[in-house]
N, C-alpha and C positions, 0 to 999 in steps of 0.2 A: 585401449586407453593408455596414456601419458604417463608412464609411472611417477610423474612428476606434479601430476593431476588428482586433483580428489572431488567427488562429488559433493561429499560433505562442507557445507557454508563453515566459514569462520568465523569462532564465535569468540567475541573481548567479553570479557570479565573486569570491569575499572577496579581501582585496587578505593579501599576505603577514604582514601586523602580524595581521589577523582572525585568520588560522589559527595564527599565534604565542599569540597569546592567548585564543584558542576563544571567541570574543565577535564579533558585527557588531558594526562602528558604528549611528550612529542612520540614516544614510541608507538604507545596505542592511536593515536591520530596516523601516523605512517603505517601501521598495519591494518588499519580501517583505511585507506585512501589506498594502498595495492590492494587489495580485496576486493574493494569496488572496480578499482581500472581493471583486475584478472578476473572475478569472476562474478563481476555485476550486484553483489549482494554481500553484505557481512550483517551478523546479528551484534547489539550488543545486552549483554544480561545485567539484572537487577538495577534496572531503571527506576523500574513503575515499584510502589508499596501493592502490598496484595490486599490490604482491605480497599481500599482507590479500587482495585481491577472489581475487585466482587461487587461493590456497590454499583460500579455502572451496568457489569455483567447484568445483575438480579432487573435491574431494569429496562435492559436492551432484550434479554432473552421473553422478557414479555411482552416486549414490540414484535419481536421476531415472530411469536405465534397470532398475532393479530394481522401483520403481514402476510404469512401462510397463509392465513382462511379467508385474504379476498381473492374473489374473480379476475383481478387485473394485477395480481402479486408479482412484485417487481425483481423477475429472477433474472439470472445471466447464466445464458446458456442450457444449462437445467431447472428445474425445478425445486430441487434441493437444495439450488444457491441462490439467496437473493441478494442483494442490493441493497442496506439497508443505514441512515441515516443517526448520526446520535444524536442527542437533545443539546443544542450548544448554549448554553446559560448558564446563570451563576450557580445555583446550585446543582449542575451536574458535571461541572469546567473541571479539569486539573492540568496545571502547568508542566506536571512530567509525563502528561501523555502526552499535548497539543503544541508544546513549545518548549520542550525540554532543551536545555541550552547545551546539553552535551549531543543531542541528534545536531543539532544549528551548528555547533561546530565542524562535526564529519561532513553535512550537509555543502555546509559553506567554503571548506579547505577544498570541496571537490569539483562544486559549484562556480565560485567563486562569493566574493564579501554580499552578505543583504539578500540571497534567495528569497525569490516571493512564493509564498504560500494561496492557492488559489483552489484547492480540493478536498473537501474533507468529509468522509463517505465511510462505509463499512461492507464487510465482506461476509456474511452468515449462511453457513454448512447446516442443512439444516437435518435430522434425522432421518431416515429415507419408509415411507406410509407407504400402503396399499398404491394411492393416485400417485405417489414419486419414488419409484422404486431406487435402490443406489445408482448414480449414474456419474461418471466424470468429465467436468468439464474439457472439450480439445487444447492439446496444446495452444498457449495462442501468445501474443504479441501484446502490448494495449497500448501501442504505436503507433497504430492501424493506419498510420497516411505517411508521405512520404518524408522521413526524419532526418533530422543533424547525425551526421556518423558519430561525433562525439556526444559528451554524457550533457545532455540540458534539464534533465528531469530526474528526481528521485523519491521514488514511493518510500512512506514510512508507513510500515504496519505494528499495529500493538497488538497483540491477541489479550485478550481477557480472562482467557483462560490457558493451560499449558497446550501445545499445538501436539498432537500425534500420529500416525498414522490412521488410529482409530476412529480419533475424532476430526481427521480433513484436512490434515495439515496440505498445503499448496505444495505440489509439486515444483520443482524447479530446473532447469536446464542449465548451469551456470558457464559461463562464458559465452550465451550464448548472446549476448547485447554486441560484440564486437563483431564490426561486418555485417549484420542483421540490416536488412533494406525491405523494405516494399516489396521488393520482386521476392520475397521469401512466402508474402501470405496470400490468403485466400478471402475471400469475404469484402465488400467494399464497409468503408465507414458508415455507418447508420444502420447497416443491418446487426440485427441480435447476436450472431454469431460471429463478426468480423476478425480479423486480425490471425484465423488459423495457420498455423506453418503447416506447409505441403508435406505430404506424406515421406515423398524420397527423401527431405531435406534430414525430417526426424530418424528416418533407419540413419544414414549416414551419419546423424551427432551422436545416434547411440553408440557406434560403435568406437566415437572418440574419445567422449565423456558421457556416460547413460544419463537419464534423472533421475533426480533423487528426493524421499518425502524425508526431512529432517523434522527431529524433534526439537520443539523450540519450548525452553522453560519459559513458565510463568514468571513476570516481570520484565523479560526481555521486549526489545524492541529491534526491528528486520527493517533494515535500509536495505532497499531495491533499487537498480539501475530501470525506467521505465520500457526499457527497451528488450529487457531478458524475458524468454520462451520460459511459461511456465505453466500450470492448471487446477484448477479445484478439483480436490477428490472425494469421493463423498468419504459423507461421516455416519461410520457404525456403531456409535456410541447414542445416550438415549439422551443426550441433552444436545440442542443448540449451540455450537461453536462461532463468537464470534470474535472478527478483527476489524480492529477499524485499519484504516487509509485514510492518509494524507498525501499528498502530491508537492513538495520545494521544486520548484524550477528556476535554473540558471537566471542570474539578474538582467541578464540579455535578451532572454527569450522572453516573443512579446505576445503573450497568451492572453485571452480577456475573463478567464472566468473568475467567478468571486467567491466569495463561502457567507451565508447568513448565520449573523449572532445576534443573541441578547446582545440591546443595549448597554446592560450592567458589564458588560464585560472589556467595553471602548479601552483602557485605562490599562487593562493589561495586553492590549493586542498593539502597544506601539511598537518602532521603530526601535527606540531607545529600551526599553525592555525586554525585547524579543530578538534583535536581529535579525529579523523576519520582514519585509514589506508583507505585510499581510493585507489582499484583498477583500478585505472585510463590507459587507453589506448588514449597517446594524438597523433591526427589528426591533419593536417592544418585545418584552420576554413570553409576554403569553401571545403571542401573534406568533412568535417563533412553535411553541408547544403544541397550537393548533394547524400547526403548518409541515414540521419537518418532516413525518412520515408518508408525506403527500407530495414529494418534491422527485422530479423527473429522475431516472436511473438507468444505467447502462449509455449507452451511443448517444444517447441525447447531452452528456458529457464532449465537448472538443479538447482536444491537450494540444490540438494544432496550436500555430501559431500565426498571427495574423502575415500582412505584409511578410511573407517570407522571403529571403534574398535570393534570387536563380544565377544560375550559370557561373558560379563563381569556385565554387569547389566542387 
């Protein structure tokens, strides 16, 4: 390994005046934007209020065991991990998880001005039972077709709860978004397991840069490069761990997916409020509540992009 390299993600701390004013300074914006371009991912901490995380936790963790106990429970990869959706409505909304203006900033400096938001989804580790014993997801990609070498996409995750080892935190591979092609994976698009990196590939980055399960405090929030090797590990803890996902992509790249919301929510998902195009598909709110744990998961997602342009780079 690089002794110039660390596996350990970087993580900002905004100073109190940042959080007063929902703005980094320029320093913390340039060390969050090298982060991303070196190693695909930077965390930043004390985002989110902790009673905000518990209240959706206490409610999503009861989704989560209602999802377990069906026949057709919408996992990725394992069984331990499903796929799992939050309630987007007025009374379960908050603006420093879904549209935090200081993510929209790192977002947008890296992206470029106006990223559209088109994905918003969750990721839950779930305890490991008799029928699912602990199992980890493969290294894998969520790429999975043939990509821009450069950065068009960035995952925002919020964990709800503090991330551990114990309890599943995502492994990660950092750096490893740079040079990352198609020809690196296994699996075609639509199948359950897609997007795997080839075994050779993985000895060979371990011995450059290993991965690594970092601990992510409660409150923080993890911008990802879409394109960094990373995997679900189970969780040995006795509660449910979940994170949500979000997807910003580049104001260029021409993706069609949308996100359903309560109606009541039109008013904060503009332009002018958000800096977000946000592809929003608005619902009545109880049409949404009877609807969102029922909503397609894994592959059945595209992050392609339409009309792509060939042969030019």
């Amino acid at each position: 390994m690089s002794p110039n390299l660390t596996s350990i993600p970087i993580s900002i701390v905004p100073s109190s005046s940042e959080l007063d004013n929902r703005e980094l300074g320029q320093r913390n914006v340039e060390i969050a934007t090298r982060a991303l371009s070196r190693d695909g991912l930077v965390v930043l901490e004390d985002m989110v209020d902790h009673a905000v995380l518990d209240r959706l936790n206490e409610k999503m963790v009861k989704d989560a065991y209602e999802l377990q106990a069906r026949k057709d429970s919408p996992f990725n990869y394992n069984k331990g991990n499903i796929q799992q959706d939050p309630p987007l409505t007025e009374e379960w909304f908050s603006n420093d998880i879904y549209i935090n203006p200081i993510v929209t900033q790192v977002t947008s400096t890296k992206l470029g001005p106006r990223p559209s938001l088109r994905f918003i989804s969750g990721n839950t580790a779930l305890p490991p039972t008799e029928s699912s014993p602990p199992a980890s997801q493969p290294t894998h990609n969520d790429a999975d077709f043939d990509h821009p070498s450069i950065s068009f996409a960035l995952v925002i995750n919020v964990p709800l709860v503090e991330m551990t080892p114990k309890n599943g935190t995502t492994e990660v591979w950092l750096g490893t978004h740079n040079g990352t092609t198609i020809a690196d994976q296994e699996g075609e698009h639509g199948d359950r397991a897609s997007g795997r990196i080839k075994k050779h590939l993985l000895d060979a980055r371990r011995e450059v840069r290993p991965p690594f399960q970092p601990v992510v405090k409660k409150g923080s929030i993890i911008i990802r490069d879409l394109r960094l090797w990373h995997g679900g590990k189970p969780n040995l803890d006795e509660n449910p761990r979940v994170m949500l996902a979000m997807i910003h992509f580049a104001p260029w790249y021409r993706n069609s997916m949308e996100v359903e919301f309560a109606e009541e929510l039109a008013k904060r998902l503009t332009l002018e409020k958000t800096g977000l195009q946000i592809a929003a598909t608005l619902v009545p709110g109880e049409e949404l509540l009877k609807n969102y744990l029922n909503r397609p998961y894994g592959n059945a997602y595209d992050f392609n992009q339409r009309d792509r342009i060939e042969g030019i780079f």
